[in-house]
C-alpha positions as CSV (number, residue, x, y, z in Angstrom):
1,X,8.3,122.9,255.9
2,X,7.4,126.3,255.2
3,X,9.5,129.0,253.2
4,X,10.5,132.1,254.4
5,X,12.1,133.8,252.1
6,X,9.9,136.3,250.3
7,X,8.7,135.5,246.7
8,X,9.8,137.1,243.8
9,X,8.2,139.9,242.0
10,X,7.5,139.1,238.8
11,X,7.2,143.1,237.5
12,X,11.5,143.1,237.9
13,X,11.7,140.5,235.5
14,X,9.7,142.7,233.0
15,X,10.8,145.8,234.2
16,X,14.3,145.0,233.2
17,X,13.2,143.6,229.8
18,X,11.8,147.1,229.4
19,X,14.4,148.8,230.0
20,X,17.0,146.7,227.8
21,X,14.5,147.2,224.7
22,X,14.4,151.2,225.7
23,X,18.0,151.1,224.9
24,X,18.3,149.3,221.9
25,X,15.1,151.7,220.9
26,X,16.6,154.6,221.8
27,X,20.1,153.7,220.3
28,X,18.6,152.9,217.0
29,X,16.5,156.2,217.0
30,X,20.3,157.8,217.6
31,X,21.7,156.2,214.8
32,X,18.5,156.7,212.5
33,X,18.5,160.3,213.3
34,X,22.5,160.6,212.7
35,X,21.7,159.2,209.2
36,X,19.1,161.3,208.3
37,X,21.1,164.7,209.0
38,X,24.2,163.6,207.1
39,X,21.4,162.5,204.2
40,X,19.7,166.1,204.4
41,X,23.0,168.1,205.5
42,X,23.4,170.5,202.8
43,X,26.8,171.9,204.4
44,X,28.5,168.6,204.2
45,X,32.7,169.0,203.7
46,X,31.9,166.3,201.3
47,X,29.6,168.5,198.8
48,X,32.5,171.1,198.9
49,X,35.4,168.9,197.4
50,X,35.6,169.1,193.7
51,X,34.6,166.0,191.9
52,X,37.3,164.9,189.9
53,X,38.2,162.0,187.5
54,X,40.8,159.9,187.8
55,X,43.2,159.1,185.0
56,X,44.0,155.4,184.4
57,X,45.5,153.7,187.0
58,X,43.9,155.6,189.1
59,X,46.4,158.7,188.6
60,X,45.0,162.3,187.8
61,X,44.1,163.5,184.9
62,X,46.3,166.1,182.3
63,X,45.4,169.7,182.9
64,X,42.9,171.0,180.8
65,X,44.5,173.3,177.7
66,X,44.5,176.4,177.7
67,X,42.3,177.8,175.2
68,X,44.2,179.8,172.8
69,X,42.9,183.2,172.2
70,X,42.9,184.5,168.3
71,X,44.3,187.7,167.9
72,X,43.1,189.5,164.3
73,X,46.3,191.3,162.7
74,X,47.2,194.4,163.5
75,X,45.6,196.5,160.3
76,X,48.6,198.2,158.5
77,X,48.0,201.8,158.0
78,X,49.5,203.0,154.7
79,X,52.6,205.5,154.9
80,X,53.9,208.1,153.5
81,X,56.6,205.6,151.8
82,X,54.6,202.3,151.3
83,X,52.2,204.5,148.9
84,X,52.6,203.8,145.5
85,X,54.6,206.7,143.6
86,X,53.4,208.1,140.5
87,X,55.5,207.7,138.3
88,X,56.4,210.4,135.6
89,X,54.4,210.2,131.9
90,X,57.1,208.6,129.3
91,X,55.2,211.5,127.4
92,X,57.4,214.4,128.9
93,X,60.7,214.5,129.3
94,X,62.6,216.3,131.9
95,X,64.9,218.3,130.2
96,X,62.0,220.3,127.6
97,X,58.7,219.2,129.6
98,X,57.5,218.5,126.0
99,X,55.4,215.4,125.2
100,X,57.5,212.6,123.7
101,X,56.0,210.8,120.7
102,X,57.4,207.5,119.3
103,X,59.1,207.4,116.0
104,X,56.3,206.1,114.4
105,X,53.9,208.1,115.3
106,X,52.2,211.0,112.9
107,X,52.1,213.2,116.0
108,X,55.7,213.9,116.8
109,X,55.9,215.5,113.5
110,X,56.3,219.4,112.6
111,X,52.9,221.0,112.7
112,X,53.0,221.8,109.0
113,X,54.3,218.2,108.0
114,X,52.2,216.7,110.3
115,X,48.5,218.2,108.6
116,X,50.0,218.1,104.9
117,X,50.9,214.3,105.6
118,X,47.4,213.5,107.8
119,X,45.3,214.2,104.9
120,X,47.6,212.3,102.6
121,X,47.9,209.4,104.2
122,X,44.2,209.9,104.4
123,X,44.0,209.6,100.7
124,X,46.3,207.1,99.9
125,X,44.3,204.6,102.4
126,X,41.1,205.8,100.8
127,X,42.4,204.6,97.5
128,X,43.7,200.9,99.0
129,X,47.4,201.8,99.3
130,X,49.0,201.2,102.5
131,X,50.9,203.7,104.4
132,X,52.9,203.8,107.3
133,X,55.6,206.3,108.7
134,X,59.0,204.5,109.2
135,X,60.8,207.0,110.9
136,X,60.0,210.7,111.5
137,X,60.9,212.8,114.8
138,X,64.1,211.0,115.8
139,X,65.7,212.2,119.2
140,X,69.0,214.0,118.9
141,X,70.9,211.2,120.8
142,X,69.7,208.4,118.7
143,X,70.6,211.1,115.6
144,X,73.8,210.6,116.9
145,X,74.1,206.6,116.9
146,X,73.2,206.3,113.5
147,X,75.9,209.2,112.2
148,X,78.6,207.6,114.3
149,X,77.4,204.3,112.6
150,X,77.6,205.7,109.8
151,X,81.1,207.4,109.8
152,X,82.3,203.5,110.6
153,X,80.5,201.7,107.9
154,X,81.2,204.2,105.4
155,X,84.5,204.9,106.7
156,X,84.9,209.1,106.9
157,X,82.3,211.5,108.0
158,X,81.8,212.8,104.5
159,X,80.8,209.7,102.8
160,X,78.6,208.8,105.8
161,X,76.9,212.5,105.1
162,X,75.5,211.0,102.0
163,X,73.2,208.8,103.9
164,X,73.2,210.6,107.4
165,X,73.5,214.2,109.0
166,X,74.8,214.8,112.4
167,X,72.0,215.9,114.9
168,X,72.6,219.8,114.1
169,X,71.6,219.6,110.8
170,X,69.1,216.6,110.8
171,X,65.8,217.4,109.5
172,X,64.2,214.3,111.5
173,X,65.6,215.8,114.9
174,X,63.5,219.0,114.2
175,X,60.1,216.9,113.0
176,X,60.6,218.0,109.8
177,X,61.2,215.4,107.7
178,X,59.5,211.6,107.6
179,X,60.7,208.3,106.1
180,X,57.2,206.6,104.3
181,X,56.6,202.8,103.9
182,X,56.1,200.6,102.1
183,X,57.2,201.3,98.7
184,X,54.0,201.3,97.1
185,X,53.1,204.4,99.6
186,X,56.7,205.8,98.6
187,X,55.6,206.0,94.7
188,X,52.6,207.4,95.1
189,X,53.1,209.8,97.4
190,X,56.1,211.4,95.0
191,X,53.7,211.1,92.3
192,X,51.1,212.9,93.8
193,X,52.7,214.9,96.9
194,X,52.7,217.9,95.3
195,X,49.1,218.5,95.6
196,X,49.7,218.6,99.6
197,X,52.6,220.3,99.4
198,X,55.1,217.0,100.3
199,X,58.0,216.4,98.6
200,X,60.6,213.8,97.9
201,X,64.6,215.1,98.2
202,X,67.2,212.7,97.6
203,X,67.6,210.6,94.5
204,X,69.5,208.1,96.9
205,X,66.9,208.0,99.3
206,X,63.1,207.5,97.8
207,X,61.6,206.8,101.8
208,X,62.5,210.5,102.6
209,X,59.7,213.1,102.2
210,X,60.0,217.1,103.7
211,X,57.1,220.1,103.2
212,X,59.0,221.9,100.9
213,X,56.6,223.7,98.8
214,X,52.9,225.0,99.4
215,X,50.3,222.5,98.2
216,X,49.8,222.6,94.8
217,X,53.4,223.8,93.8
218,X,55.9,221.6,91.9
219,X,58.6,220.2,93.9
220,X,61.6,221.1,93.1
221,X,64.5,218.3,91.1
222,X,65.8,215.6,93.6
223,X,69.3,216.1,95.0
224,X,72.1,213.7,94.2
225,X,72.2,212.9,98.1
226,X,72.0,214.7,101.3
227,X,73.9,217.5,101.3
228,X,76.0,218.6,104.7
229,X,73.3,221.3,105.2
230,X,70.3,219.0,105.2
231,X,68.6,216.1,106.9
């Protein structure tokens, strides 16, 4: 018995084998190829989202602060009213413009007093007594107090005259008269006060010293107590 249908050719077969792995070649080489532009793609959408961090749980994270800018403060530029006044001297007063010495003080004195009684007291320190001025140029007000003081602790203005003159006739307003402590400087300087031409008045009152005479001169006797027409 003889066959008559044709053989087969075996190159189909092989042919088709061919073609299948051609695919699957070519397929791969796609998907190879797809990978390496997305791995070398520089203009990706996914390189132009921001990375960012999550928060826990997956939530965002808190905004950033704000950094604070430091301001410097504003530099204050002294005024015309915040600069510091000058005040007035307590040396002058405003009434006579004159310099105003304390009570104390050998300066405040008369000019003749004042040398006569510098080069005393001078002397009397030179020979180791002690001396001070007590009271010398007294301002008219405070001249005042002490006569209205006196009027009520002596009890009329005549007895309080033996102790203290008004201002008017108060040697002490004018800086010519000085009241000397302690009383070893009071002693010596009636002893010897002639010789600078310084004098004690009043029996009643052995503090109180005037430039009655020239230097050298004898003072003149004490006065039984100030009299209405002295200080």
């Amino acid at each position: 018995m003889t066959n008559d249908s044709p053989p087969r050719r075996p190159f189909t077969v092989r042919a088709r084998l061919l073609s299948v792995t051609g695919v699957v070649v070519v397929g791969s080489l796609l998907i190879w190829h797809a990978q390496v532009i997305d791995l070398l793609s520089f203009d990706s959408s996914g390189d132009k989202q921001p990375v960012v961090a999550s928060g826990p749980n997956g939530s965002p994270p808190p905004p950033a602060p704000k950094p604070v800018r430091k301001t410097s403060a504003p530099i204050e530029t002294p005024t015309a009213e915040s600069k510091p006044k000058k005040t007035p001297s307590p040396e002058a007063t405003k009434s006579t413009g004159k310099k105003k010495y304390s009570e104390e003080s050998i300066e405040g004195l008369a000019p003749v007093l004042r040398g006569r009684l510098r080069k005393a007291m001078a002397d009397a320190h030179a020979a180791g007594i002690p001396m001070r001025i007590n009271s010398g140029r007294r301002s008219a007000a405070k001249q005042q107090r002490l006569f209205d003081e006196a009027i009520k602790k002596y009890g009329s203005y005549k007895a309080a005259t033996r102790w203290v003159l008004p201002p008017d006739k108060s040697e002490h307003v004018q800086g010519r008269a000085v009241d000397i402590a302690p009383q070893s400087a009071m002693a010596w300087l009636e002893r010897v006060g002639w010789k600078y031409g310084i004098c004690r008045i009043y029996d009643n009152e052995p503090w109180h010293f005037e430039a009655l005479r020239s230097p050298g001169k004898t003072c003149p006797p004490l006065q039984d107590s100030s009299p209405a027409e002295r200080g």
